[in-house]
Structures are given as structure tokens and as C-alpha cells.
C-alpha positions as CSV (number, residue, x, y, z in Angstrom):
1,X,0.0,0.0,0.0
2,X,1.3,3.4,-1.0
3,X,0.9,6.4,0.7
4,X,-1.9,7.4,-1.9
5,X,-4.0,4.2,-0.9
6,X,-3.3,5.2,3.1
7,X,-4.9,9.0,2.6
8,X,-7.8,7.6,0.8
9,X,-8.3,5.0,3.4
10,X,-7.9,8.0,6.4
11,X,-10.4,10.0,4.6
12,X,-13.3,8.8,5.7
13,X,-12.4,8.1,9.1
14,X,-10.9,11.5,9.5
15,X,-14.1,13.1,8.2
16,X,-16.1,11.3,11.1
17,X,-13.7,12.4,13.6
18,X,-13.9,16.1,11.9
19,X,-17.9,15.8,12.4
20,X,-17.6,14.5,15.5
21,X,-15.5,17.2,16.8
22,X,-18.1,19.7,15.7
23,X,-20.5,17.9,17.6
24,X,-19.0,17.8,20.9
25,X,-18.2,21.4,20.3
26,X,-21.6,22.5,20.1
27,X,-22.8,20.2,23.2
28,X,-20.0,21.8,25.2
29,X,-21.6,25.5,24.1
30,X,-24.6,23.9,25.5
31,X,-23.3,23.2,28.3
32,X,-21.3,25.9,28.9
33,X,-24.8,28.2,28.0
34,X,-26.7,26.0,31.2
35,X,-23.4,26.6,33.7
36,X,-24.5,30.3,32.6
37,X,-28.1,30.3,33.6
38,X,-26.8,28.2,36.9
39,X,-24.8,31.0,37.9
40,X,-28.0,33.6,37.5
41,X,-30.2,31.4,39.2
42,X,-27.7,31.3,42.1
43,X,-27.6,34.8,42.1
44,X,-31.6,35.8,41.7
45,X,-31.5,33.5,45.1
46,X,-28.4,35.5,46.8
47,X,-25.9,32.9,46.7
48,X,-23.4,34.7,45.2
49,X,-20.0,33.7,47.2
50,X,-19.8,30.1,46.6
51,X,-18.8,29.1,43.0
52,X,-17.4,26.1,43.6
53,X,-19.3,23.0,44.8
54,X,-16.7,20.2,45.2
55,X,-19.5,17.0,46.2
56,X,-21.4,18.1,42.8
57,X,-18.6,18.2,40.8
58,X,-17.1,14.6,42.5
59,X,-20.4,13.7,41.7
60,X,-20.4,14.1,38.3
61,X,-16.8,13.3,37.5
62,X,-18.1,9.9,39.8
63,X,-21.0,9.2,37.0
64,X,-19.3,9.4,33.5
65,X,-16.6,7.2,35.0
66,X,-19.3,4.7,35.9
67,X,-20.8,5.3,32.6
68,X,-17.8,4.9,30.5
69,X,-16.9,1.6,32.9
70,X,-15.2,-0.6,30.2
71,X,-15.4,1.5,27.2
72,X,-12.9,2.5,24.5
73,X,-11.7,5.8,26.0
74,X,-9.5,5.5,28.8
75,X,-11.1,5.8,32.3
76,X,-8.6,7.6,34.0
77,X,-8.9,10.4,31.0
78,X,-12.6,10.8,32.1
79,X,-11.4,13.1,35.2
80,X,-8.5,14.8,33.1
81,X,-11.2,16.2,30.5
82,X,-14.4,16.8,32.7
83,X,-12.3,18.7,35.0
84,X,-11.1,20.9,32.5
85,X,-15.2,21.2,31.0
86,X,-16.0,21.8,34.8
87,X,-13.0,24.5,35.1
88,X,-14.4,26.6,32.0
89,X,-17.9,26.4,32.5
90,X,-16.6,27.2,36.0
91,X,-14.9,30.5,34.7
92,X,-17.9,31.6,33.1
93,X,-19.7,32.4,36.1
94,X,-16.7,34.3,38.1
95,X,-13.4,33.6,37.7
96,X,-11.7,31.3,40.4
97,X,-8.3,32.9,42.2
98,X,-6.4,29.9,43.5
99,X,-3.1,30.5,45.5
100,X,0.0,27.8,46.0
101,X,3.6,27.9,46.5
102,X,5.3,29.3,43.9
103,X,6.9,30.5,41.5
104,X,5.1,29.3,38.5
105,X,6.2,25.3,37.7
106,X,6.3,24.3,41.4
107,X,4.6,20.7,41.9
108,X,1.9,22.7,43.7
109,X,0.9,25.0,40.6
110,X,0.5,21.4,39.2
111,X,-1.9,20.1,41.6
112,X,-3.8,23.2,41.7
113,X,-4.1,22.7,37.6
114,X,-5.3,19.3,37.8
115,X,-8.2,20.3,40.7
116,X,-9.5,22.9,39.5
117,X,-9.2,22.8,35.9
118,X,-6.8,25.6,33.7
119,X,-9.8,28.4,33.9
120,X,-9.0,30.1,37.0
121,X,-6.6,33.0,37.7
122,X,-2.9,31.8,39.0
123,X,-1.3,33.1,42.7
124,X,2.0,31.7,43.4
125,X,3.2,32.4,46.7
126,X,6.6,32.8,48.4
127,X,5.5,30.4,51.0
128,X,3.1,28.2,52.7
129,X,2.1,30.9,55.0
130,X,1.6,33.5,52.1
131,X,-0.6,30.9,50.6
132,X,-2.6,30.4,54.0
133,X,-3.1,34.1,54.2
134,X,-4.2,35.3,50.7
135,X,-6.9,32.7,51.2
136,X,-8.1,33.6,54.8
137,X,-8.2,37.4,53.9
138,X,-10.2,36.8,50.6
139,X,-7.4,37.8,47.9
140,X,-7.0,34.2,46.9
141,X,-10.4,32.1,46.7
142,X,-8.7,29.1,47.5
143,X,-5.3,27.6,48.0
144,X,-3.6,24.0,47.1
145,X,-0.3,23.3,49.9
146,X,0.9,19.7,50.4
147,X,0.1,18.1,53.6
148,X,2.4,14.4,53.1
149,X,5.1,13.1,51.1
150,X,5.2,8.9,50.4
151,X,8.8,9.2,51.4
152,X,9.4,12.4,53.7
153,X,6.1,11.8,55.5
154,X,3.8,15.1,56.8
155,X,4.8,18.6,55.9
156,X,5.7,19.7,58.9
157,X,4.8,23.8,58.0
158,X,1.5,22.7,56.5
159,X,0.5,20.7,59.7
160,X,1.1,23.9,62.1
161,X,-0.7,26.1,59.7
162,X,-3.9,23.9,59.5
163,X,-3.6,23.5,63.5
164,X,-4.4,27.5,63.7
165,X,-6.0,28.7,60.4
166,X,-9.7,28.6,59.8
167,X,-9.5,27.4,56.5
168,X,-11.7,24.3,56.0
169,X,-10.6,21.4,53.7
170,X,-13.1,20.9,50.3
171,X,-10.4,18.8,48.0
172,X,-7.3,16.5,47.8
173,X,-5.0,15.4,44.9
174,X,-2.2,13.0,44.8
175,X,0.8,13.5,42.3
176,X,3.4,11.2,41.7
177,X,6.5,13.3,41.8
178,X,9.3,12.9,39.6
179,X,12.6,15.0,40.3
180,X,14.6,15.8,37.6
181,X,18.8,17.8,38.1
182,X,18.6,20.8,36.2
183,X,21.2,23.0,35.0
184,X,20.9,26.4,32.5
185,X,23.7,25.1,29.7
186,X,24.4,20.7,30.7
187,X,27.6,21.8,30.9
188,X,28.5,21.1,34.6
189,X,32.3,22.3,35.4
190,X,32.2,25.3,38.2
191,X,28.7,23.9,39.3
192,X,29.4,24.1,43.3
193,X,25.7,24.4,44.5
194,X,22.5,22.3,44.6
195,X,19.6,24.5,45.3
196,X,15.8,22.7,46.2
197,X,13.2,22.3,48.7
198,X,13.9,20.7,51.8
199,X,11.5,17.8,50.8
200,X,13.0,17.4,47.1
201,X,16.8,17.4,49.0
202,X,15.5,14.6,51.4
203,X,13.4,12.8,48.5
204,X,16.7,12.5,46.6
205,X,19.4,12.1,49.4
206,X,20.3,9.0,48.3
207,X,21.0,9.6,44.8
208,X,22.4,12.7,45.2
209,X,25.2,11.0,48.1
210,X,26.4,8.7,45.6
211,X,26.5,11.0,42.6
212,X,27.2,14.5,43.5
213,X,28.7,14.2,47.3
214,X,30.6,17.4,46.8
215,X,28.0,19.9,46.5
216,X,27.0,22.5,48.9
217,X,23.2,21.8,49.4
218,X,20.8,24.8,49.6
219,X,17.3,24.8,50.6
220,X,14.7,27.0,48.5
221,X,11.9,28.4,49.4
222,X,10.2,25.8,46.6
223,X,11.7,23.6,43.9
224,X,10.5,26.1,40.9
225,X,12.4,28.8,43.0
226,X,15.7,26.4,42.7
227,X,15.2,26.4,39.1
228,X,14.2,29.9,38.5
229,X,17.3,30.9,40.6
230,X,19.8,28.0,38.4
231,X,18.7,29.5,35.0
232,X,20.0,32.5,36.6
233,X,23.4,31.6,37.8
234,X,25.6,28.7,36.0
235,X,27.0,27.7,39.0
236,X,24.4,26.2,41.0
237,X,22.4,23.1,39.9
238,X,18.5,22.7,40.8
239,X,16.6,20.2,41.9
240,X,12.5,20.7,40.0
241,X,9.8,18.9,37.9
242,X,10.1,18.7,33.8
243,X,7.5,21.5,33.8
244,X,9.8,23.9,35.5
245,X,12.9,22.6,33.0
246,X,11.0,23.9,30.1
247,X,9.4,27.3,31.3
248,X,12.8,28.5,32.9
249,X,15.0,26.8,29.7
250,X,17.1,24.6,31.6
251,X,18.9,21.5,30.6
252,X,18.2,18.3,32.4
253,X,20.4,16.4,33.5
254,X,18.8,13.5,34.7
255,X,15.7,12.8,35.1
256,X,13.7,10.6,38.0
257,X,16.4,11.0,41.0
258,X,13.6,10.7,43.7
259,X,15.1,7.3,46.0
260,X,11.7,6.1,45.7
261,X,10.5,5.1,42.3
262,X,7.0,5.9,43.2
263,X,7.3,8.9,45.2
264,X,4.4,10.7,45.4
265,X,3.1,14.2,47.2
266,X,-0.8,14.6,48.2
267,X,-2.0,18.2,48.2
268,X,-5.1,19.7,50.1
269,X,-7.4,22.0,48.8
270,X,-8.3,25.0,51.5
271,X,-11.0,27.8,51.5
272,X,-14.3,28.6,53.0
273,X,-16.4,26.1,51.7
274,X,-18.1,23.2,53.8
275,X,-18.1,20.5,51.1
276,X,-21.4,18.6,51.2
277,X,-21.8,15.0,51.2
278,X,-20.8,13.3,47.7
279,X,-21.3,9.8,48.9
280,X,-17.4,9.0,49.1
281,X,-16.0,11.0,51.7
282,X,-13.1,11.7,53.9
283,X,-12.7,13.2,57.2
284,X,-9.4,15.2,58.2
285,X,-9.1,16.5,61.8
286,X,-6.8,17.2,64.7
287,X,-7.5,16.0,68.6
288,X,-5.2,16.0,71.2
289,X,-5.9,14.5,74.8
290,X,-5.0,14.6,78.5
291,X,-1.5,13.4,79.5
292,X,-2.6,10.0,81.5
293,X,-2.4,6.2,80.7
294,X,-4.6,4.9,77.8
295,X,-5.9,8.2,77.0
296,X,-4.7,7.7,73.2
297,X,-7.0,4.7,72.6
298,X,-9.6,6.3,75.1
299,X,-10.1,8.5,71.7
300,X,-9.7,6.1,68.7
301,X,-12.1,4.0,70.4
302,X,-15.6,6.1,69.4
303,X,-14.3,5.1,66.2
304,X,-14.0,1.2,66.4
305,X,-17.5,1.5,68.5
306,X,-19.1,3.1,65.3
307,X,-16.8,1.6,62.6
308,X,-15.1,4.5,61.3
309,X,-12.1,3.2,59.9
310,X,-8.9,5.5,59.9
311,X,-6.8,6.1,56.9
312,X,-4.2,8.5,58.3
313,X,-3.2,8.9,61.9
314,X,0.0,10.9,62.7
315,X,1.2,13.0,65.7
316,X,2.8,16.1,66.5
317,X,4.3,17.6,69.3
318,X,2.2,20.5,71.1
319,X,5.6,22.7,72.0
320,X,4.6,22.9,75.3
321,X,7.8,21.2,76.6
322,X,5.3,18.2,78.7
323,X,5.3,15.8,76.0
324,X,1.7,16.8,75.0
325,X,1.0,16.2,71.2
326,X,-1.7,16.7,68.3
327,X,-3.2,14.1,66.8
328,X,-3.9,14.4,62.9
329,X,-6.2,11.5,62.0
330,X,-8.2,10.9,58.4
331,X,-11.6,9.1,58.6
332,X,-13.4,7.8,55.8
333,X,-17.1,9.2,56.0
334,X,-18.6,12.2,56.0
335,X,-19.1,14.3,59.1
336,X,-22.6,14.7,58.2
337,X,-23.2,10.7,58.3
338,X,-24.5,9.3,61.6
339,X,-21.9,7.0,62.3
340,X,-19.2,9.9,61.8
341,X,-21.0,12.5,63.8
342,X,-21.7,10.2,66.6
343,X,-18.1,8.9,67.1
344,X,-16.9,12.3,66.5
345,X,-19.3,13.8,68.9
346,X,-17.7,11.2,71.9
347,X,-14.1,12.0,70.7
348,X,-14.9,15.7,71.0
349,X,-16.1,15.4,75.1
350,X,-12.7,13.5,75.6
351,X,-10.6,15.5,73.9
352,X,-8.4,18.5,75.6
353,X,-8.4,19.7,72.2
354,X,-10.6,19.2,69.0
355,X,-10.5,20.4,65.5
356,X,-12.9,19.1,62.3
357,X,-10.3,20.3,59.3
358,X,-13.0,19.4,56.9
359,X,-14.8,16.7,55.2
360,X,-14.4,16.3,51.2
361,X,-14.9,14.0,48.6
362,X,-11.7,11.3,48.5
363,X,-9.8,11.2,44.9
């Protein structure tokens, strides 16, 4: 077969993709026409704060992945493209201001991307605290930080922040993280510093001992930082995603130096918003509880009496200097189910101190 024969055997099936492609166009202007009249109906009936409804759009992410069980397109694609649909149609109503640790390229700007969509308006912060207080004084809508690495475990910053803010949790997303050694020209003779974040340094510690032992290592304030700083100055290599590799023009040098193959960072989403029930929830809170023998499973057991299982229970020491500590636990459930409220309800007359973060629909 000659290439002749192959373009009149595409033909056809290029037309039907062509007519396709005007189809789905003109259902997502549909669409995007009803998100519209959504919006003015929320506002003839005064809601006009809340624009984003994380159970509702869980919920319909939840159904076309049930729908499409089995099907030719790829399942996991089904949350890649309706959260993008949801982000525009999103957009259309008022545009969404989400804040994360910046500059732009950071592994946070990437999670933030991937759970809300492209249509919303960028803040990259200096730091995890910036990002904590454009959200609670309203410049920022809502904010993405990282709460727990697969290999570094919690984020300590992240942990103190959510022990004191009033942000509520509505969203999570885990990304596997791949670290790549950057470098401005590949050309590596007078390189004498490794810039990255703390967590990328520790993630790669391994790798980096055995290949590159002589370097000064210098934290960042965030891995796009290291990179933005290393297109900058010759001497200094950076430790960053691809995604910052291409928008500051560096060289990489090697690619996947994370010890752990399948390293991978999960990111909460913060704001104002009480998520309702989607019907697969999760729980984050924080307890802690008297200093006296068998106080610890005093707490956890409102949760065995109601069968809540935990998913996440870590602690952290109060700073008081009495070896008192905080008690970070994930449930599965909502806090509005009956099970949930009622072993949440005991834990709360226990506990010294109590804290719902927020309940949310689970990835």
C-alpha cells in the first residue's frame, strides 16, 4: 500500500472524527450556555460567594466514570477532561483565584491545575504561609499546599498552619512526583551548588550522596524557585519537575532522581467552603488528649464503637515542653453521616483539644 491508498483510506475516518468534533463542540456550548443560567439562578436566590461545589462536581466526574466503565476511551482520562469542561464552565460564572507555592512550575501549581481545571486566575506564593493568608483574607479564593510526602512523610509547615488557620478542607490530589537535576547550559564544570526544597533534597538524598557528594546543598523556598534561581546563575544546579525545566529553559540532566520510584506528594485544597456530602467521603481532623495512661486509645475507640475506619493517623508535638502532642487522623465518611457524627461527637467530650479540618470528597 502506497501512501496514496493510506490517505484515501484516512479519509473517511478522519471526516467522522472532523464531524464529531463539531459535535462535541456544540454540546460543550450547551453546556457551557446552562453553567451560565446556573450562575443567575444562584444569584436571583443571593448565593453569590460560593462558586465552587466540590461533592457536585465529584459527583459528576463519579457518574461518567461509571458510565464509560469498560469503554474505548480510557477511564482515567474521564477526570482529566471533565475537570477541565467543569474549570471553563466554572470561569464563566466568576473567575476562580487559587493560590500555591510558587513560583510558576512548582509541583503545587501542578496540583492546583489538575483540581480545578486551567480556567481560573494563578497566585503563586513565596511560601506556605503567604498561601494560608491570601486565602483567609479573601485575595485568593482558594489555595492548594501539600500536607504528606510517600517518602518524607507530613509537611511539617503545612501541619502547624492547619492546626491555627480557619480554612476548612473541600479537595485533595495526589501526584506522583518525579525530580529531575537541572542545569541552565548541561555543561557542569564550576557547578558548586544544589539549590531545592527541603522535601525534594530529602526525597533524593540517596542519589544525590552517591552521585554529586561534593556539593553545597541549599534549601529554597520551593523547587520552581531552585530552578528559577539555576537558570540564573551557572553555578548552581536545581533540583524541579520537567514543567519547570521547560518554562525557565534549563537542561536536564537527569531525570527521575527521587530514591523512591513511586514517590508521590498529596496536596489539600483549602477555603471557605463546607463540602457537602458526595457519597465517598473523607474526614481530616486534629484532637489532642490529657497526658494520663490509655488516653490515646480512650479517643480512637468512638471510632472502632461506630466503625469508622482511619486512613491517616500521625502526631505532632504540642511545643509545650510536657510531651503533650496533636493528633492528625483521616476518617473515611462524612461528618454529616450518623456514624461519623456520633463517634466524632464522643471524641470531641474527651478531647483536651478538637478540631474538624473538613470533610471532602476522597480522589
Amino acid at each position: 500500500m502506497d501512501k496514496k491508498d493510506l490517505q484515501a483510506a484516512l479519509l473517511p475516518l478522519r471526516k467522522r472524527i472532523d464531524a464529531i468534533d463539531e459535535q462535541l463542540l456544540a454540546l460543550l456550548n450547551e453546556r457551557a450556555q446552562v453553567a451560565i443560567e446556573v450562575g443567575e439562578v444562584k444569584h436571583a436566590f443571593g448565593e453569590t460567594d460560593v462558586i465552587l461545589k466540590p461533592e457536585r462536581e465529584a459527583q459528576i466526574i463519579r457518574r461518567l466514570q461509571q458510565l464509560n466503565h469498560r469503554q474505548t476511551f480510557p477511564e482515567e482520562a474521564v477526570q482529566a477532561v471533565w475537570s477541565e469542561v467543569i474549570s471553563a464552565c466554572r470561569g464563566l460564572e466568576r473567575g476562580l483565584v487559587v493560590a500555591y507555592l510558587g513560583p510558576e512550575g512548582s509541583f503545587s501549581e501542578q496540583a492546583a491545575l489538575s483540581y480545578y481545571g486551567h480556567a481560573i486566575q494563578k497566585m503563586p506564593c513565596v511560601s506556605f504561609d503567604e498561601v494560608f493568608r491570601a486565602v483567609e483574607t479573601g485575595r485568593a479564593n482558594v489555595g492548594m499546599v501539600p500536607v504528606e510526602n510517600s517518602t518524607e512523610g507530613a509537611v511539617n509547615r503545612t501541619q502547624d498552619l492547619l492546626l491555627t488557620s480557619m480554612l476548612k478542607v473541600h479537595g485533595e490530589r495526589t501526584l506522583p512526583i518525579r525530580h529531575c537535576l537541572l542545569h541552565k547550559t548541561g555543561d557542569l564544570k564550576g557547578v558548586t551548588r544544589l539549590l531545592g526544597h527541603p522535601q525534594a533534597l530529602a526525597q533524593c538524598h540517596q542519589w544525590l550522596s552517591m552521585n554529586y557528594p561534593q556539593l553545597e546543598r541549599v534549601p529554597a523556598a520551593s523547587n520552581s524557585e531552585a530552578a528559577k534561581q539555576a537558570a540564573e546563575d551557572p553555578t548552581c544546579l536545581a533540583i524541579a519537575g520537567i514543567q519547570a525545566a521547560m518554562i525557565y529553559g534549563l537542561n536536564v540532566v537527569q531525570e527521575g532522581i527521587q530514591d523512591d520510584a513511586n514517590n508521590k506528594t498529596r496536596f489539600l485544597a483549602l477555603g471557605k467552603i463546607d463540602a457537602l456530602p458526595s457519597g465517598k467521603d473523607q474526614t481530616s481532623l486534629i484532637f489532642a488528649v490529657p497526658n494520663r495512661a490509655g488516653a490515646v486509645y480512650d479517643m480512637i475507640s468512638p471510632f472502632a464503637k461506630h466503625k469508622v475506619s482511619m486512613t491517616r493517623f500521625e502526631s505532632r508535638p504540642a511545643r509545650t515542653g510536657q510531651w503533650e502532642y496533636y493528633f492528625y487522623v483521616d476518617i473515611l465518611g462524612h461528618q454529616q453521616d450518623s456514624n461519623v457524627a456520633q463517634a466524632l461527637a464522643e471524641l470531641k467530650e474527651q478531647s483536651s483539644f478538637f478540631k474538624i479540618l473538613g470533610s471532602y470528597p476522597m480522589q
